[in-house]
PAKOL-374561 format. One record per residue: x, y, z of N, C-alpha, C in turn. Coordinates in steps of 0.05 Angstrom, whole numbers, padded with zeros to 5 digits, always signed. Each point is the difference from the previous one (the first is absolute). Layout:
! PAKOL-374561
XYZXYZXYZ/...
This chain:
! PAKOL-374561
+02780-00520+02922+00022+00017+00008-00001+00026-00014/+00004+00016+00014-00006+00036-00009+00027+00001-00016/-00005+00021-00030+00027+00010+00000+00024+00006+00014/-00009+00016+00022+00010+00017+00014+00022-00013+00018/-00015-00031+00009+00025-00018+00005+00010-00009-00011/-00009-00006-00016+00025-00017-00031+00016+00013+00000/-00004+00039-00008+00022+00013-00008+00021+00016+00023/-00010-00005+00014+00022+00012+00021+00025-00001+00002/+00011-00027+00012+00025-00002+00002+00015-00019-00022/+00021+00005+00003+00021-00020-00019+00026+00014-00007/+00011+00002-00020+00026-00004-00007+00018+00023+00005/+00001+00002+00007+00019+00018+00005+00022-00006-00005/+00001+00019-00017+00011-00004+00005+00023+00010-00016/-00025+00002+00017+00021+00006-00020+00017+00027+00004/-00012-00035+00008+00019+00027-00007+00016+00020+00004/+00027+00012+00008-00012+00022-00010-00007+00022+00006/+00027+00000+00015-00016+00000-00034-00028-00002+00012/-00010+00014-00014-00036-00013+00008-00006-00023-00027/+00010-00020+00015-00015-00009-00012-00011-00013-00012/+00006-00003+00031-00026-00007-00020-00012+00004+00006/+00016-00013+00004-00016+00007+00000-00003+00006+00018/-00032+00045+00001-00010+00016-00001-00008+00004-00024/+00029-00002-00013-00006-00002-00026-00022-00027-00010/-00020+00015+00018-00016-00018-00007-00017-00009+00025/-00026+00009-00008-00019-00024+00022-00025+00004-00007/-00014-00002-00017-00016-00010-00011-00012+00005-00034/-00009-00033+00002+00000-00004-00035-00034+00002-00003/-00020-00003+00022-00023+00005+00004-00014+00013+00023/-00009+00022+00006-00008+00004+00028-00018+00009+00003/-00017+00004+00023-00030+00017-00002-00001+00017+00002/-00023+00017-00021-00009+00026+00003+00017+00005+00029/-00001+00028-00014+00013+00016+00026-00020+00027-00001/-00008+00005+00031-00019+00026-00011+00013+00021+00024/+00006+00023+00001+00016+00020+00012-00016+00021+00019/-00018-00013+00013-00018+00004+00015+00023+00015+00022/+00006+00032+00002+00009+00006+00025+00032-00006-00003/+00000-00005-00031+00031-00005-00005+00014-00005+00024/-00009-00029-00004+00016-00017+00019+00022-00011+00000/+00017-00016+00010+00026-00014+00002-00011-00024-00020/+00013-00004-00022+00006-00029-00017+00020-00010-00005/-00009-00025-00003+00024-00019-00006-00002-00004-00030/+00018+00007-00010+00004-00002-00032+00027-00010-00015/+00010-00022+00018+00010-00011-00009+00004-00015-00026/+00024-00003-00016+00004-00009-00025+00012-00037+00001/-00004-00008+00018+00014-00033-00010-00029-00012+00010/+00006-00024-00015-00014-00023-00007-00001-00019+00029/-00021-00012+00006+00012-00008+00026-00014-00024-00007/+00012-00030+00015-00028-00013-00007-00008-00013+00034/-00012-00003+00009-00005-00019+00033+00006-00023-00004/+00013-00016+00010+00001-00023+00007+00008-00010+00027/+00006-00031+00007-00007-00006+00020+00028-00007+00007/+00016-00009+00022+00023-00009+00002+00002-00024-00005/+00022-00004-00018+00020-00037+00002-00017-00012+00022/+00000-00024-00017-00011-00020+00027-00032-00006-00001/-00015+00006-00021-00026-00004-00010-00006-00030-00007/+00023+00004-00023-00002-00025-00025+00011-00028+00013/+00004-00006+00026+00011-00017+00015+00032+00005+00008/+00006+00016-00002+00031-00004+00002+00006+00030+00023/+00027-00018+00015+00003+00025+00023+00017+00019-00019/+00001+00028+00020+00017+00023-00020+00037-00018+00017/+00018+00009-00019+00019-00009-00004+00020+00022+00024/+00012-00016+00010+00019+00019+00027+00019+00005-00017/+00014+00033+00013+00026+00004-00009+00025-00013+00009/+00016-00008-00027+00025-00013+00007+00019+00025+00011/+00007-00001+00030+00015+00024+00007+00025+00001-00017/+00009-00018-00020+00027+00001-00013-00017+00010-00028/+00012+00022-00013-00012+00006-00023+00023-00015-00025/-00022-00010-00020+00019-00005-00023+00013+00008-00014/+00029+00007-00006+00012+00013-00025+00005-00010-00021/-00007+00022-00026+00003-00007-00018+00019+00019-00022/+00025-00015-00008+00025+00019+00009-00012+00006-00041/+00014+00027-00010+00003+00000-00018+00011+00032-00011/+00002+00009-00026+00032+00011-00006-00018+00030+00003/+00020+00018+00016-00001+00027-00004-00014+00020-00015/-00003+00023+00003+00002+00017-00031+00003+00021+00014/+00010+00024-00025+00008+00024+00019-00025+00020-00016/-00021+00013+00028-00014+00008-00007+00007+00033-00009/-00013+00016-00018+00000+00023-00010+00004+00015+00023/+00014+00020-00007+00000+00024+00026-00030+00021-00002/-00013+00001+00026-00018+00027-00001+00006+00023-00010/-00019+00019-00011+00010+00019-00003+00010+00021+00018/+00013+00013+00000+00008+00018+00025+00003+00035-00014/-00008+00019+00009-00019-00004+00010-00030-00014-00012/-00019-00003+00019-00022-00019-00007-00025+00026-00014/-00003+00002-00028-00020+00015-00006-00026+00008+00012/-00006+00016+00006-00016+00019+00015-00034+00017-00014/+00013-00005-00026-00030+00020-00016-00020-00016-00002/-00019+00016-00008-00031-00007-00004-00012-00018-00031/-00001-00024-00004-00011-00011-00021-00027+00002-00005/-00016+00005-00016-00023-00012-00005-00006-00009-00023/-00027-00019+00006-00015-00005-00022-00032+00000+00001/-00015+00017-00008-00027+00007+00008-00016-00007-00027/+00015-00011-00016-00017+00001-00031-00004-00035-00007/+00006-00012+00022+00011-00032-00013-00003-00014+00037/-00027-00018-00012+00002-00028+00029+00000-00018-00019/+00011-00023+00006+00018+00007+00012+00021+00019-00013/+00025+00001+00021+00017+00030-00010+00023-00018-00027/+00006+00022-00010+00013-00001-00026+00034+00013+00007/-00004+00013+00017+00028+00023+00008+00000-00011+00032/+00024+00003+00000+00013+00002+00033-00020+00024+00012/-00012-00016+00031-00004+00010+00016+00016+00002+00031/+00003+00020+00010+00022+00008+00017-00008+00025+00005/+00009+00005+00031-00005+00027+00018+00025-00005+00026/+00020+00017-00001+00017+00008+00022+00020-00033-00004/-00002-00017+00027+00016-00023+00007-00019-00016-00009/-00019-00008-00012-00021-00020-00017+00000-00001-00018/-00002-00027-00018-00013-00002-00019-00024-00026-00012/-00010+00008-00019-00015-00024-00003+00017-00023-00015/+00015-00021+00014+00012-00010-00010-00003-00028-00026/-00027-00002+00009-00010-00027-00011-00032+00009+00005/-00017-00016-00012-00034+00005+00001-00007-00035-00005/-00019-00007+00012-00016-00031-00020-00031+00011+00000/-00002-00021-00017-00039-00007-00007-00004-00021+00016/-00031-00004-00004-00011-00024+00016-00022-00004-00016/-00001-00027-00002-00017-00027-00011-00014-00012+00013/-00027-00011+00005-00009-00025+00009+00000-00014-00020/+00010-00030+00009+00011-00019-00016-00027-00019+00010/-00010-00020-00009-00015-00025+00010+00015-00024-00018/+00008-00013+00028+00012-00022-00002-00009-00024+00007/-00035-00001+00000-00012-00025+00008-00026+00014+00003/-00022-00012-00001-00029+00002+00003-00006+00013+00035/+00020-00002+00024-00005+00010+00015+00025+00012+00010/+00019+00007-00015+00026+00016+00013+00010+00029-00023/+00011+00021+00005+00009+00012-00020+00023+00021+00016/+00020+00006-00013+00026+00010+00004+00000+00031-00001/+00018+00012+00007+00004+00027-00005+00031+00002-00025/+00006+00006-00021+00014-00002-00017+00016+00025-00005/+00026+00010+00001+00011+00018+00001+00022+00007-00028/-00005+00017-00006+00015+00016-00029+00018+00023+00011/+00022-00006+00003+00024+00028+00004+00014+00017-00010/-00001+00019-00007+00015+00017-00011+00016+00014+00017/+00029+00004-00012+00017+00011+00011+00021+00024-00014/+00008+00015+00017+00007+00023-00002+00033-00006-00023/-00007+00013-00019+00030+00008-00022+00005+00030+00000/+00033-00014+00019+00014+00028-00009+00016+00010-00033/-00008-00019-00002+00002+00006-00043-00014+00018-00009/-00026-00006+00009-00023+00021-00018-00013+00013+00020/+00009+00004+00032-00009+00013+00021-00036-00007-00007/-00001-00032-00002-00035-00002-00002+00005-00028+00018/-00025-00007-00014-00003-00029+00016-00001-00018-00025/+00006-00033+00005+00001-00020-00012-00012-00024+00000/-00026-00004-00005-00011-00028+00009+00027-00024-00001/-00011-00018+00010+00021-00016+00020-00023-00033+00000/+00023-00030-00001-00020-00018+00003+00010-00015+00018/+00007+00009+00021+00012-00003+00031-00029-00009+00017/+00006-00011+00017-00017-00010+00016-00005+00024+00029/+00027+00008+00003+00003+00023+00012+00017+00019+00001/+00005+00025+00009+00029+00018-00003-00011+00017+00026/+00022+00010+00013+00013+00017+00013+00027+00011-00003/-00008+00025-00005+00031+00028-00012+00013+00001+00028/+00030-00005-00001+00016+00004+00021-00008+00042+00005/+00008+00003+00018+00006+00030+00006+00028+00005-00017/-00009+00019-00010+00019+00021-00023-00014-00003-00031/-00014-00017-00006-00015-00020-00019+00018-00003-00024/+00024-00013+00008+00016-00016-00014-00003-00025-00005/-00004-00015+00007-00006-00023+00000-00032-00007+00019/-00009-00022-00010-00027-00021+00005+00006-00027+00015/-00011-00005+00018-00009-00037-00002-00020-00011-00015/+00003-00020-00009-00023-00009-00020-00001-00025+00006/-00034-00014-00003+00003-00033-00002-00014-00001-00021/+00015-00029-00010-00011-00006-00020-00020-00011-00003/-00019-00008-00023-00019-00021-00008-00030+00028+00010/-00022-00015+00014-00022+00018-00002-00015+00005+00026/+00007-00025+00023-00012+00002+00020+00016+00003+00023/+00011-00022+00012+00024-00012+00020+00028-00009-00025/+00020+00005+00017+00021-00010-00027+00026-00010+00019/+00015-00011-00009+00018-00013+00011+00037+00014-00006/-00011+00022-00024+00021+00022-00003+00002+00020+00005/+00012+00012+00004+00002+00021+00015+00025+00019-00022/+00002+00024-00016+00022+00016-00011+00003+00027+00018/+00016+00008-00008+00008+00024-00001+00006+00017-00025/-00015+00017+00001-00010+00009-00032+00026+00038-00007/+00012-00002-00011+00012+00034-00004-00022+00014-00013/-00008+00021+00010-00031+00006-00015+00021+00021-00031/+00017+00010+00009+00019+00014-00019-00003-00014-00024/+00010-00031+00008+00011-00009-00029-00025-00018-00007/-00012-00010+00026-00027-00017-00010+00013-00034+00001/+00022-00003+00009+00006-00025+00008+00003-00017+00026/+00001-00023-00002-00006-00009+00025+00034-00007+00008/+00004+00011+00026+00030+00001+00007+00000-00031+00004/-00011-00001+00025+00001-00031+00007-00034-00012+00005/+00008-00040-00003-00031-00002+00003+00014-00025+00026/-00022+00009+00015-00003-00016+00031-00006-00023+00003/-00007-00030-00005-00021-00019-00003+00013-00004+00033/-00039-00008+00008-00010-00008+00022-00012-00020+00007/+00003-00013+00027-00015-00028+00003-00021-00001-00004/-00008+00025+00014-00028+00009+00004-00015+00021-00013/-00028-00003-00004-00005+00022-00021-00008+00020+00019/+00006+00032-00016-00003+00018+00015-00026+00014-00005/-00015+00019+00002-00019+00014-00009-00012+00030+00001/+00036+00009+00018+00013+00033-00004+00020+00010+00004/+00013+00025+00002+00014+00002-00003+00011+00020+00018/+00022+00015+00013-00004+00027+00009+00028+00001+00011/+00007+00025-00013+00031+00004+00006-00001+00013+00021/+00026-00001+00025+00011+00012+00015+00003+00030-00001/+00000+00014+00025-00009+00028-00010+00036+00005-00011/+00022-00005+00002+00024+00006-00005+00008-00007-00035/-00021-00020-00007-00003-00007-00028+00018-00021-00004/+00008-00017+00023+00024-00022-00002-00022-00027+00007/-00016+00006+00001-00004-00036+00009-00035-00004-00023/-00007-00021+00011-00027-00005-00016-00027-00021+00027/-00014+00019+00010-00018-00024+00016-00020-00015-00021/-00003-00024-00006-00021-00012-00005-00011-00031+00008/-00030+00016+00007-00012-00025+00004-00007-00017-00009/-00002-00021+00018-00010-00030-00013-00017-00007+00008/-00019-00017-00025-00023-00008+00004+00000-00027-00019/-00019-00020+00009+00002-00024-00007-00020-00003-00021/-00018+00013-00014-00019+00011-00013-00011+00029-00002/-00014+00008-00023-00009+00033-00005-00013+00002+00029/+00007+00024+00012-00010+00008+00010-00033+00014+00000/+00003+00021-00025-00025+00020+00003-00021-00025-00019/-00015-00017+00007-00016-00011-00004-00030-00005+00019/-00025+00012-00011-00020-00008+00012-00023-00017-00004/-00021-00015+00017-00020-00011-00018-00028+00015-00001/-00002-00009-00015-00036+00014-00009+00003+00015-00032/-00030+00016+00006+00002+00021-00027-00005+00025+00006/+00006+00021-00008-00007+00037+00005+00003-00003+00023/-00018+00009+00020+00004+00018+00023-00007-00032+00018/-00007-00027-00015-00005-00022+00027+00021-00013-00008/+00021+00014+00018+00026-00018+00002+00011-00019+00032/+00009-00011-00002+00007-00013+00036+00025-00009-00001/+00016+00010+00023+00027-00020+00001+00002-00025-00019/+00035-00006-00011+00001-00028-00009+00014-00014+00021/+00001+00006+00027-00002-00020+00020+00031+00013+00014/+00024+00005-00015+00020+00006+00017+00022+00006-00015/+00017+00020+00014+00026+00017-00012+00026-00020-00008/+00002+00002-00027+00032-00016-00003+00023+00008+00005/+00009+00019+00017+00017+00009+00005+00021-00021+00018/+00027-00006-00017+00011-00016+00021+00033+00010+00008/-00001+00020-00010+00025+00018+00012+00019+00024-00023/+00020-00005+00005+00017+00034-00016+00028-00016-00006/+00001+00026-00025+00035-00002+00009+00005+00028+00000/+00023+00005-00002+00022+00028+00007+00017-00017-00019/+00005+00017-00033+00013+00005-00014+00021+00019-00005/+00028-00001+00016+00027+00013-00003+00004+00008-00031/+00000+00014-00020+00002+00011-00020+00031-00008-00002/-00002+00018+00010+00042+00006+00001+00017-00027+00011/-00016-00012+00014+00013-00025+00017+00007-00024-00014/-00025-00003-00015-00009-00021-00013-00012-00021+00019/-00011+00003+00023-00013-00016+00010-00025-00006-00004/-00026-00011+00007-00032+00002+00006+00002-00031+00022/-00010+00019+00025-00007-00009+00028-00028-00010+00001/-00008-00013-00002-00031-00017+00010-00005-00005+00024/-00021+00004+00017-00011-00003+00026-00034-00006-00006/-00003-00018+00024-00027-00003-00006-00018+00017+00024/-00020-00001-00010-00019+00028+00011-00031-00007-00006/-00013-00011+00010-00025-00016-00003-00023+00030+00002/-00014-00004-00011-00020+00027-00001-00010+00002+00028/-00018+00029+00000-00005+00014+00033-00037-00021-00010/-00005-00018+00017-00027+00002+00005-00022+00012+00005/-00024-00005-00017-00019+00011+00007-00015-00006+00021/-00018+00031+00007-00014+00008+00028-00014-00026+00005/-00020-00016-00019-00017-00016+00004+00026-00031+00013/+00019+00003-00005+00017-00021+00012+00027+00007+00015/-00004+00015+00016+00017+00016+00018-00009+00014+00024/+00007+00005+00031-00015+00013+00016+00025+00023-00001/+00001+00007-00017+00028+00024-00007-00008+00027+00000/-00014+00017+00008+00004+00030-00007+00015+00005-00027/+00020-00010-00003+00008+00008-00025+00004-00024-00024/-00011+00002-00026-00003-00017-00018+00001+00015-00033/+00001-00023-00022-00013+00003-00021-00014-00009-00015/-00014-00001-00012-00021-00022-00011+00013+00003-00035/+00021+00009+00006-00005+00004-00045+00017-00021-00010/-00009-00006-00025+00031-00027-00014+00015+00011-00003/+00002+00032-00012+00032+00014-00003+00011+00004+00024/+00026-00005+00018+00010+00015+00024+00032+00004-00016/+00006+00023-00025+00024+00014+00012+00008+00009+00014/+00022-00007+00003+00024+00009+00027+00017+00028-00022/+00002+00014+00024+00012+00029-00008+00023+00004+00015/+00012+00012-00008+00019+00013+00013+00006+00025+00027/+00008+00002+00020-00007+00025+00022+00029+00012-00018/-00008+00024+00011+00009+00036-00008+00031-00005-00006/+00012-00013+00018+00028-00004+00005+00013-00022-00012/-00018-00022-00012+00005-00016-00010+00013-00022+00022/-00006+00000+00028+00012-00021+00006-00019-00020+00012/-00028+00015-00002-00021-00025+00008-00015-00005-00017/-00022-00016-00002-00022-00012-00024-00026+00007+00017/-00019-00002-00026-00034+00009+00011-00019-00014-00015/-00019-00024+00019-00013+00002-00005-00030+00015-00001/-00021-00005-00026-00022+00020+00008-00018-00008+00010/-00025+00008+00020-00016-00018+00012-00022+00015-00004/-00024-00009+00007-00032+00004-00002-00009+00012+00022/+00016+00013+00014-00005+00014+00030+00015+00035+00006/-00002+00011+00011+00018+00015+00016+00015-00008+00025/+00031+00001+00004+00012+00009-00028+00000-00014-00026/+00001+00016-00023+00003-00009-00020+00016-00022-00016/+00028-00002+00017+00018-00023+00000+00014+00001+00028/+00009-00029-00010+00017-00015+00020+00037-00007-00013/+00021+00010+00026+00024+00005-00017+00015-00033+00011/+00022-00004-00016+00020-00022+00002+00026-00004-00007/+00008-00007+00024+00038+00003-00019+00001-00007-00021/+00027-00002-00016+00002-00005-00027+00005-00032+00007/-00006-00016+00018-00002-00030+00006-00030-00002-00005/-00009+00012+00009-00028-00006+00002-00011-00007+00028/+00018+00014+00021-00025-00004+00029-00007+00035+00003/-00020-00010+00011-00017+00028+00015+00012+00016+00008/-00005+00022-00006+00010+00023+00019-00016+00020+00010/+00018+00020+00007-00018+00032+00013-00008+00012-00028/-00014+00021+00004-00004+00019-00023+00032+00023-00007/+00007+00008-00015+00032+00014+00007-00001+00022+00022/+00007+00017+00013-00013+00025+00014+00007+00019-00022/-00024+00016-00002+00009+00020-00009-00019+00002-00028/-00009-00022-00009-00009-00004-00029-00021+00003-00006/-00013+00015-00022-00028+00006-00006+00000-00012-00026/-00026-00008-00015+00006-00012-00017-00031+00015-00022/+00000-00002-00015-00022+00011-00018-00015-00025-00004/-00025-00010+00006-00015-00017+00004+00006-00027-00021/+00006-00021+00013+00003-00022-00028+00018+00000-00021/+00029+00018+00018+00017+00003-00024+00030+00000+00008/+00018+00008-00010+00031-00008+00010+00008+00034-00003/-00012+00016+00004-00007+00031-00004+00002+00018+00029/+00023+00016+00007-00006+00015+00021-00019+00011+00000/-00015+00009+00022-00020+00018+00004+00004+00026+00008/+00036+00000+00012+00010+00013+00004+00013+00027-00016/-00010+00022-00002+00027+00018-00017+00028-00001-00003/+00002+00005-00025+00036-00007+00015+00014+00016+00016/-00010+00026+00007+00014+00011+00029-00012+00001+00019/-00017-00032-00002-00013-00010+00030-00013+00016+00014/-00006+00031-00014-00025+00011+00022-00020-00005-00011/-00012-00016-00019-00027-00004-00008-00012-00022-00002/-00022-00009+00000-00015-00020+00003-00024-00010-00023/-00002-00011-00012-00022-00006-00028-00024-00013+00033/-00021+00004-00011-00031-00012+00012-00003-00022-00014/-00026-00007+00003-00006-00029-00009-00023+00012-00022/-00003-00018-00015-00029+00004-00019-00017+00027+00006/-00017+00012-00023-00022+00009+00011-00006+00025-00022/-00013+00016+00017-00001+00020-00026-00018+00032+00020/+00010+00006+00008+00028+00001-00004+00018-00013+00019/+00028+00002-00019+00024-00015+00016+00008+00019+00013/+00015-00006+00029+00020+00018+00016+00031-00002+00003/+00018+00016+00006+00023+00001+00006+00006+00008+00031/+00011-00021+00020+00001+00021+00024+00036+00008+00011/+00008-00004+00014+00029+00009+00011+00002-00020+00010/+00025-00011-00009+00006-00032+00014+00006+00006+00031/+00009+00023+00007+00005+00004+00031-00028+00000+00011/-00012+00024+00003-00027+00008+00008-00026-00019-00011/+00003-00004-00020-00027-00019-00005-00023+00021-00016/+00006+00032+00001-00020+00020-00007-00004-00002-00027/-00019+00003-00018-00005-00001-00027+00004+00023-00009/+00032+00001-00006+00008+00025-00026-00020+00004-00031/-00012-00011-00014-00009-00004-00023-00022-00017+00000/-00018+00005-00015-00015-00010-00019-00001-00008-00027/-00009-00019-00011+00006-00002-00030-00032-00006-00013/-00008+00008-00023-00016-00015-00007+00005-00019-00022/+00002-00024+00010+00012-00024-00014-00015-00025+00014/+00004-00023-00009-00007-00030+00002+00022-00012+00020/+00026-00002-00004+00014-00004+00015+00028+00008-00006/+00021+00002+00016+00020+00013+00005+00031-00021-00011/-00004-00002-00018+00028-00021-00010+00032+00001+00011/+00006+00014+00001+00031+00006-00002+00005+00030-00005/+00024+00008+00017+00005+00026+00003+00011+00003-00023/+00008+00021-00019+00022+00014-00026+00018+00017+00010/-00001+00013+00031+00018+00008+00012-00011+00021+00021/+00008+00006+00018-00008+00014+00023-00030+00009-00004/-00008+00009-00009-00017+00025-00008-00023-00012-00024/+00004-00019-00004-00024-00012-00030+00001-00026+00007/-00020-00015-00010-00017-00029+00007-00011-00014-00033/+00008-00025+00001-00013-00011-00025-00022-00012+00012/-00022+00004-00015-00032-00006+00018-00015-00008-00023/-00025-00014+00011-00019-00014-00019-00025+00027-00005/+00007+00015-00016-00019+00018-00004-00027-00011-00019/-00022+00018+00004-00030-00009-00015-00003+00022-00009/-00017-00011-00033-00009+00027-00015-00016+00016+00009/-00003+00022-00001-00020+00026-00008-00006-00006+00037/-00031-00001+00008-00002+00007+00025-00005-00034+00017/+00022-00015-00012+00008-00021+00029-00038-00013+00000/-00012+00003-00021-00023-00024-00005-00007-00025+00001/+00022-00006-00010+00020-00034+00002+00015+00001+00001/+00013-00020+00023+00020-00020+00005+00018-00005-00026/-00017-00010-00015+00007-00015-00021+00019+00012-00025/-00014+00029+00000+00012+00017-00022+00034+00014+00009/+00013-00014-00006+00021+00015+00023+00022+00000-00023/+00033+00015+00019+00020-00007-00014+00018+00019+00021/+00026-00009-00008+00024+00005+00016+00007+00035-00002/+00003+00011+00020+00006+00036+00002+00024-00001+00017/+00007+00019-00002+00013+00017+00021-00002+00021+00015/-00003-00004+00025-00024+00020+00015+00025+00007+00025/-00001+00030+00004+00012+00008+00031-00009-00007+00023/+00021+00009+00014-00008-00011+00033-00018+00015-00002/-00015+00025+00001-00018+00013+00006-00017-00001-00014/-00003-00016-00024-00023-00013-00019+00002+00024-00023/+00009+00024+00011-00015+00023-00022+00005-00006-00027/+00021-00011-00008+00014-00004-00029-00003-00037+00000/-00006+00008-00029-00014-00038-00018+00015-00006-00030/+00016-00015-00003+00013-00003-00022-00015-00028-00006/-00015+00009-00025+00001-00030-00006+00022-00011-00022/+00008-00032+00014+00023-00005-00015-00011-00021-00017/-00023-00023+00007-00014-00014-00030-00024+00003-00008/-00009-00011-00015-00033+00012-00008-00018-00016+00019/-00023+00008+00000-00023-00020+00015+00000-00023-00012/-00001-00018+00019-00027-00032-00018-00007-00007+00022/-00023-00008-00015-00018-00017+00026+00010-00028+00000/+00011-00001+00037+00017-00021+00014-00022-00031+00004/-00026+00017+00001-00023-00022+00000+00001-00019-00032/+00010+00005-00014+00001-00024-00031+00007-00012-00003/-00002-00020+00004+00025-00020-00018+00017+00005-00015/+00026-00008+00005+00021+00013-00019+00014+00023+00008/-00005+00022+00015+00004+00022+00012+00030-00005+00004/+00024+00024-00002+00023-00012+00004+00006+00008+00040/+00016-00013-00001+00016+00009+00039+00019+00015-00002/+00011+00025+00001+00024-00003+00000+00023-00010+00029/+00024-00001-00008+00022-00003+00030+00025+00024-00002/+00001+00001+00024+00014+00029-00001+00035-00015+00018/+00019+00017-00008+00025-00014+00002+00020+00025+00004/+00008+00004+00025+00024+00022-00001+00025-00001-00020/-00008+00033-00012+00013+00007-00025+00040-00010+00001/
């Protein structure tokens, strides 16, 4: 199996938020050579292939159309700031970063590392280290959370506990650094992702680690099939957490589907409005949406999404459009379709506000893929802020960041 599929798709999720993941897609990938500076995929998450439920003898599990509740006590979350800070952070002297990064309505709210773990003579894990954003010391804070996602305003976090999948779930005040309330679940979850209004919490469930592959270096092969066996929707304020079951999207090799995924991670994300769910798939389109029950639906009208993420693609005064990957990236007119801009960048993250783009920029003359880091680049490309320093995304260890409206 090539890098190149290993690292493609996965978590998103984050994000994200990007993010994830975006924040994130790959922990290994191949040479990249810029022959005619072409369109790349340079994605930052970890992806791993696998095969759908239903390998190891057992059918995938149907959804109970009655979702389970699991009632429990309130909390009254922090107010956003209002207005929502707007200036330019950087950090160009420190990867990972040491100081708040932030540009316009973004910030970097959280970052992780990545590990290959070997957990047997023919299997080995992807292992994640988080650090999260303090508004104490306006830096970041390593963290021994299994996962986190910063609500929007970055007042508060979700966190689970323990290191892989966890069965708790908090809510963290990043202010004071305490956990308001802690969630316990039937089921273990293995992410996290707040509502874009910052009132609820999606996370999935999985019946085992997901990002696990077999083999060694680059001869890795499916471990046969995705544990994904559904979500909840965590009311903050309510004190509820809703469970539904949600059996993973099968893979191409066991499906006559046009649309599928082959990976063990499948986060579910959130749509723009927060009133539908997304999963990600191994196809175009990119995902597939679902009520907050969990049946199928349309795509929303109207919605663009920044590739593999919970991220408009949209400007926020809706006349602009982010492109997909490449190098260069484009901007066109969400009406007309015409390409206002060019950028020279990797890919096009999230808007900072009408007029500026947070993008995956590369050092010196765009040589590698690999050598990159986060800028701020105009619709018309002419102007480049870099906002963190380079590292090469190809290392082990390399951080991700996730980006979270300010």
């Amino acid at each position: 199996m090539t890098r190149l599929l290993r690292d493609t798709l996965q978590e998103w999720a984050d994000e994200t938020r990007v993010p994830h993941d975006l924040a994130d897609r790959a922990l290994r990938r191949r040479a990249w050579k810029p022959a005619g500076m072409a369109a790349v995929a340079v994605g930052l998450v970890t992806a791993v292939a696998v095969f759908a439920v239903g390998l190891r003898g057992t059918e995938p599990a149907l959804r109970d159309p009655q979702a389970t509740m699991h009632a429990a006590t309130g909390v009254t979350l922090p107010p956003r700031p209002s207005p929502a800070p707007t200036d330019v952070r950087t950090d160009t002297e420190h990867s990972p970063p040491v100081k708040l990064i932030a540009a316009g309505r973004m910030a970097v709210s959280a970052y992780y590392t990545t590990r290959l773990e070997r957990v047997s003579d023919d299997e080995q894990r992807v292992r994640r280290t988080w650090s999260l954003y303090d508004p104490r010391t306006e830096g970041y804070e390593e963290t021994s959370w299994a996962w986190v996602d910063v609500a929007p305003g970055l007042q508060v976090a979700a966190v689970l506990e323990g290191e892989l999948i966890s069965r708790r779930l908090g809510i963290l005040d990043l202010n004071t650094r305490q956990i308001l309330k802690w969630i316990d679940l039937e089921h273990p979850v293995g992410s996290v992702a707040w509502s874009p209004d910052g009132t609820k919490v999606l996370a999935t469930a999985y019946s085992s680690y997901p990002d696990v592959e077999r083999g060694k270096g680059d001869h890795v092969d499916p471990t046969g099939y995705s544990p994904r066996t559904g979500y909840y929707i965590v009311d903050a304020e309510a004190g509820t957490a809703a469970y539904h079951e949600l059996p993973p999207m099968a893979d191409a090799m066991l499906t006559d589907d046009k649309i599928f995924n082959g990976n063990g991670r499948q986060d579910l994300g959130w749509s723009l409005d927060g009133t539908m769910l997304w999963a990600p798939t191994s196809t175009t389109p990119d995902r597939v949406f679902y009520t907050l029950d969990g049946e199928e639906a349309e795509w929303p009208k109207g919605e663009r999404y920044v590739d593999y993420s919970g991220i408009s693609a949209t400007s926020p005064n809706g006349r602009l459009v982010l492109g997909p990957d490449g190098l260069p990236t484009k901007i066109t007119d969400a009406g007309t379709g015409q390409v206002v801009g060019q950028q020279k960048v990797l890919q096009l993250h999230a808007w900072a506000d009408d007029d500026n783009v947070l993008a995956l920029g590369c050092a010196g003359s765009c040589q590698s893929e690999f050598n990159n880091g986060l800028v701020l680049v105009s619709v018309d490309g002419r102007r480049t802020t870099q906002l963190s320093a380079n590292r090469d995304s190809d290392k082990d260890g390399s951080w991700r960041w996730v980006l979270t409206p300010r």
